[in-house]
Residue frames as a rotation matrix with the C-alpha (Angstrom) as fourth column:
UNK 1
0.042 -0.686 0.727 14.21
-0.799 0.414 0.437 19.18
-0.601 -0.598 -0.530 6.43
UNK 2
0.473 0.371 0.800 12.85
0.295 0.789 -0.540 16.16
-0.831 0.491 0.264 4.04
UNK 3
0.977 -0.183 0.111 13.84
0.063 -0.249 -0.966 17.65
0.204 0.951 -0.232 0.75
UNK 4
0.619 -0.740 0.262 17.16
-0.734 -0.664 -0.140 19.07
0.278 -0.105 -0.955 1.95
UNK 5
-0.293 -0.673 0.679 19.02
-0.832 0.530 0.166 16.67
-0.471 -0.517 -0.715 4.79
UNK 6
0.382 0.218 0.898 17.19
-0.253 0.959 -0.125 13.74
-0.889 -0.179 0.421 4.14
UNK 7
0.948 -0.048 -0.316 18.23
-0.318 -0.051 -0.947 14.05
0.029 0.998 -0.064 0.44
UNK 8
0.087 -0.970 -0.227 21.47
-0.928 0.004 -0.372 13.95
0.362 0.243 -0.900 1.46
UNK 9
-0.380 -0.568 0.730 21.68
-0.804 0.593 0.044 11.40
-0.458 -0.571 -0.682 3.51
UNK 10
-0.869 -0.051 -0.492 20.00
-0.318 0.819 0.477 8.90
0.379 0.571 -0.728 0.77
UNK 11
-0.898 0.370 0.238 16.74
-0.278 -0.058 -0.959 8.87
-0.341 -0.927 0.155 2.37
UNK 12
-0.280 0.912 -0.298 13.69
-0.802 -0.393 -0.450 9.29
-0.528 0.113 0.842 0.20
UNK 13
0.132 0.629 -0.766 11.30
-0.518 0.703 0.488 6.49
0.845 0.333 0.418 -0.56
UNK 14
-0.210 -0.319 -0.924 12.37
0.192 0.913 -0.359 5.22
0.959 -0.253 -0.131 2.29
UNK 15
-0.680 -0.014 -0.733 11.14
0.733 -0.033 -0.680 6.97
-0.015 -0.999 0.033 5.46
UNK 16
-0.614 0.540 -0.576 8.00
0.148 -0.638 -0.756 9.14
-0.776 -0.549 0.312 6.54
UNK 17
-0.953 0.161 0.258 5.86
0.266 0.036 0.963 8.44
0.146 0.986 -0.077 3.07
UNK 18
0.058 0.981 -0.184 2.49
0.563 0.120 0.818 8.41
0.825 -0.151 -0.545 4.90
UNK 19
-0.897 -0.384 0.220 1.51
0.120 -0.689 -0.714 11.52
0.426 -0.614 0.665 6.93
UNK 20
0.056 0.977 -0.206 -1.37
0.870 0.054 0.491 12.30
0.491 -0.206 -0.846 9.42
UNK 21
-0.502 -0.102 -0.859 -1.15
0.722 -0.596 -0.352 15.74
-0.476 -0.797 0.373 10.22
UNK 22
0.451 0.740 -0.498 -3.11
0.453 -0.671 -0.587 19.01
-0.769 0.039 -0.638 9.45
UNK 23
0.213 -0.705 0.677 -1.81
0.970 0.072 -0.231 20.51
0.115 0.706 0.699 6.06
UNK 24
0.623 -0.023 -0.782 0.29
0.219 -0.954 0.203 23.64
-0.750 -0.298 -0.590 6.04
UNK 25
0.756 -0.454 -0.472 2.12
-0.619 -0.261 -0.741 25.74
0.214 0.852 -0.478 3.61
UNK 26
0.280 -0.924 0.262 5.41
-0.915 -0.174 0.364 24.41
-0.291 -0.342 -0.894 5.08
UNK 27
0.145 -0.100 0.984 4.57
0.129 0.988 0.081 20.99
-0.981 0.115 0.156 4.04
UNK 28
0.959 0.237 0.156 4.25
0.100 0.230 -0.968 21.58
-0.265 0.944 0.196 0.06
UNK 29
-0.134 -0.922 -0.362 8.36
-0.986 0.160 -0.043 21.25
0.098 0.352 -0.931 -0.55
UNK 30
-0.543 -0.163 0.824 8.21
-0.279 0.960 0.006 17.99
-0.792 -0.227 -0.567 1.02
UNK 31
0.125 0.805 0.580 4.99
0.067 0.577 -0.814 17.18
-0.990 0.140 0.018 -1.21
UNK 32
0.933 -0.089 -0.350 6.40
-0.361 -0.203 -0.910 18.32
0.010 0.975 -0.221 -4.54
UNK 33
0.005 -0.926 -0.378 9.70
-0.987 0.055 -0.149 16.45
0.158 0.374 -0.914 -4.11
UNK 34
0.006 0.187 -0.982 8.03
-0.662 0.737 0.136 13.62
0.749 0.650 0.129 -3.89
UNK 35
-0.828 -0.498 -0.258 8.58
-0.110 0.595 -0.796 12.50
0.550 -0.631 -0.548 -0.32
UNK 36
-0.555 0.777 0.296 4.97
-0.646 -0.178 -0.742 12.74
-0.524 -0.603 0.601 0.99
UNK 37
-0.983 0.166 -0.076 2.90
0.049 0.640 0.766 9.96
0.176 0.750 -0.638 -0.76
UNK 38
-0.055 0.981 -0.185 -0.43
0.666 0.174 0.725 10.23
0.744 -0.083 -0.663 1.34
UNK 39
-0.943 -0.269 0.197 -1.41
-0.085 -0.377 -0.922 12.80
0.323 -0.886 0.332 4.05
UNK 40
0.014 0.935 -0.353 -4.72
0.769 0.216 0.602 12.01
0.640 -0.280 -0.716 6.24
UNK 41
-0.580 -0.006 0.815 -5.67
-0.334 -0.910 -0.245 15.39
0.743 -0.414 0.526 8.20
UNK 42
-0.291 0.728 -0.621 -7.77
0.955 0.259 -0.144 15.28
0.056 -0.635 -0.771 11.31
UNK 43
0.519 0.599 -0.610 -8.48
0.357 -0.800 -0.482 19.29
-0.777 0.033 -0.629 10.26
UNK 44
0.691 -0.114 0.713 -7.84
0.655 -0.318 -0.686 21.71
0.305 0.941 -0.145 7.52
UNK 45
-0.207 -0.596 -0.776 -5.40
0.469 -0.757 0.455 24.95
-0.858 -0.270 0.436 7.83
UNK 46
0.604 0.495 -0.624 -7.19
-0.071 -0.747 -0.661 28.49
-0.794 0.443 -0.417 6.28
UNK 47
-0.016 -0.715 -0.699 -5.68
-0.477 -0.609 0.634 29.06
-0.879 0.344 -0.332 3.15
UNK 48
-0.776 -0.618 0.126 -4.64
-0.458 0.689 0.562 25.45
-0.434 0.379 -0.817 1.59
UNK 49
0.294 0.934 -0.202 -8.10
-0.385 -0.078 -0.920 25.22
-0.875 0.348 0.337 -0.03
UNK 50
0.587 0.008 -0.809 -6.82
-0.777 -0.275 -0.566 25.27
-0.227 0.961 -0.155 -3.31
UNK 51
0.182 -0.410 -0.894 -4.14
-0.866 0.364 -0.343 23.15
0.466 0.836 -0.288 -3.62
UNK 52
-0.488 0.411 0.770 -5.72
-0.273 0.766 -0.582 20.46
-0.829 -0.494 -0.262 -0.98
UNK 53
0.581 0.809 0.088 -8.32
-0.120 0.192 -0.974 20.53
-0.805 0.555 0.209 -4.23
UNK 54
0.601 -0.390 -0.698 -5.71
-0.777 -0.082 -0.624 20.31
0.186 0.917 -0.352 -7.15
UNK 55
-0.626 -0.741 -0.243 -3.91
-0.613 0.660 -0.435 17.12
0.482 -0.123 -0.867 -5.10
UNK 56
0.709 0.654 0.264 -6.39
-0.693 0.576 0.434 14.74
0.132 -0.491 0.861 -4.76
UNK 57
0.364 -0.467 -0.806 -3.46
0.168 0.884 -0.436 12.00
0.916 0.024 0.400 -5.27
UNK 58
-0.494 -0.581 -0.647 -2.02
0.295 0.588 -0.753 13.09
0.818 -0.563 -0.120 -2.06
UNK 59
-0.611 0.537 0.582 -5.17
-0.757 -0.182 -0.628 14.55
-0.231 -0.824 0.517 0.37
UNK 60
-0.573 0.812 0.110 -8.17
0.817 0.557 0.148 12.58
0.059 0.175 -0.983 0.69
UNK 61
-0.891 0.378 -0.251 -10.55
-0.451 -0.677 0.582 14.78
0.050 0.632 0.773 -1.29
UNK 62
-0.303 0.726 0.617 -14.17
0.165 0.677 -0.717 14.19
-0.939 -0.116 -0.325 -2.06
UNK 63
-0.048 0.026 0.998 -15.83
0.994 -0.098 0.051 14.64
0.100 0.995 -0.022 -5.83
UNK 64
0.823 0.566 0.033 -15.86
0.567 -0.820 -0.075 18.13
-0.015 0.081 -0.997 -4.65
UNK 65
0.635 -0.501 0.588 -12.95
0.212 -0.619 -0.756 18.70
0.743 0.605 -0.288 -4.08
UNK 66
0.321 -0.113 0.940 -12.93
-0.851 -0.471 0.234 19.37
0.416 -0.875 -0.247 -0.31
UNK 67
-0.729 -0.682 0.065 -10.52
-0.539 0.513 -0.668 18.01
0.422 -0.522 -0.741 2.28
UNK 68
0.577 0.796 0.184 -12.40
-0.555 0.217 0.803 14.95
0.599 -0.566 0.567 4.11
UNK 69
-0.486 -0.752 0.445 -11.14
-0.436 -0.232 -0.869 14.46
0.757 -0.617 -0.215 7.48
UNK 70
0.270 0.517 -0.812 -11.38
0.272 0.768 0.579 12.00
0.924 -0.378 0.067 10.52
UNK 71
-0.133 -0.550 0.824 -10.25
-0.889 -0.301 -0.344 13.39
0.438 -0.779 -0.449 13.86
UNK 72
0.837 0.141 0.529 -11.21
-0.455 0.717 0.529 9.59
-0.304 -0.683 0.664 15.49
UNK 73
0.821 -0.567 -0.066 -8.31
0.485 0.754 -0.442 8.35
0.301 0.331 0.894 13.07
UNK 74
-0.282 -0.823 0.493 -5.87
-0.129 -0.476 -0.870 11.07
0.951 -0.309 0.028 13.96
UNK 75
0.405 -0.043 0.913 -6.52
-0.908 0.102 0.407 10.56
-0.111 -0.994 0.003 17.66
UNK 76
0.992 0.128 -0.016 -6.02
-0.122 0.973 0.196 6.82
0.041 -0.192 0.981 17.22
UNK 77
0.769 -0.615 0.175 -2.90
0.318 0.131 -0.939 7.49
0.554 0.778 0.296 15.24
UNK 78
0.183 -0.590 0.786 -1.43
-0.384 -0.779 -0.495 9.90
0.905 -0.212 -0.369 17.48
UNK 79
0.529 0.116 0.840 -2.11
-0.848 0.089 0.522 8.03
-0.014 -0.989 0.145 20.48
UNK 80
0.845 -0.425 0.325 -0.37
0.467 0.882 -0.060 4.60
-0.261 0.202 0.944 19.10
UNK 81
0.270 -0.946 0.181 2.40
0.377 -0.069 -0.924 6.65
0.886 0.318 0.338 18.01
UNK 82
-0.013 -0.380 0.925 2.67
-0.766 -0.591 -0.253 7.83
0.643 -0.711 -0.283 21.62
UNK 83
0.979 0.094 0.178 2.18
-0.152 0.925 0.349 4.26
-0.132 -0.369 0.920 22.60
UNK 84
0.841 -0.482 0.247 5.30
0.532 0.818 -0.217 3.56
-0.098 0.314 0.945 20.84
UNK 85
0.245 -0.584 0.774 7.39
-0.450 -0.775 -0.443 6.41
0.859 -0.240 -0.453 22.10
UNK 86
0.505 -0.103 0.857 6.91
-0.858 -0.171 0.485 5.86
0.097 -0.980 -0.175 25.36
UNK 87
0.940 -0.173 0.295 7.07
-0.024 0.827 0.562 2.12
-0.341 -0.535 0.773 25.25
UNK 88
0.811 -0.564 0.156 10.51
0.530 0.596 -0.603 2.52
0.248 0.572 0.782 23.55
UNK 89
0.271 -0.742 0.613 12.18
-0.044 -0.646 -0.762 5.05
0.961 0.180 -0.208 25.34
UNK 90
-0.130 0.033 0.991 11.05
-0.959 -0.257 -0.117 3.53
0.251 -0.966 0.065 29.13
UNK 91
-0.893 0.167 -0.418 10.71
0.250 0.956 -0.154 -0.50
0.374 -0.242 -0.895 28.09
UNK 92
-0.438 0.693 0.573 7.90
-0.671 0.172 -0.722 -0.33
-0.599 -0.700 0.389 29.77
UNK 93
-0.893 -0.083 -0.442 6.05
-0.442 0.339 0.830 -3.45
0.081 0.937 -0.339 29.13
């Protein structure tokens, strides 16, 4: 969707640069056109071994290589971004 629509519509650099979600193949268009700048995982996804380790610029990596992963920050993350769902679709204040 990133690479494609958003392209059109004049988007990139400008929306969704910083990601906290688990990496999957489905993400690595987005991350080779350039629209993904950081991604913080709160787990890993079988496979993506390799080229989690060949992109340290956009996983946090350690000198090994391997993915290193908070699940307290992705809870936090997820839960403030459901903070700010809710409070913006019900006012609620």
């Amino acid at each position: 969707l990133l690479p494609t629509y958003g392209e059109q519509l004049g988007l990139k650099g400008k929306i969704v640069p910083n990601w906290e979600v688990n990496p999957t193949p489905t993400l690595i268009p987005a991350i080779e056109s350039g629209w993904v700048k950081t991604i913080h995982s709160f787990g890993g996804e079988v496979g993506m071994e390799n080229y989690i380790a060949h992109r340290p610029d956009i996983f946090f990596v350690g000198k090994d290589g391997t993915m290193r992963s908070n699940r307290a920050f992705g809870q936090m993350a997820g839960q403030y971004a459901l903070d700010m769902f809710v409070g913006s679709t019900l006012q609620i204040d």
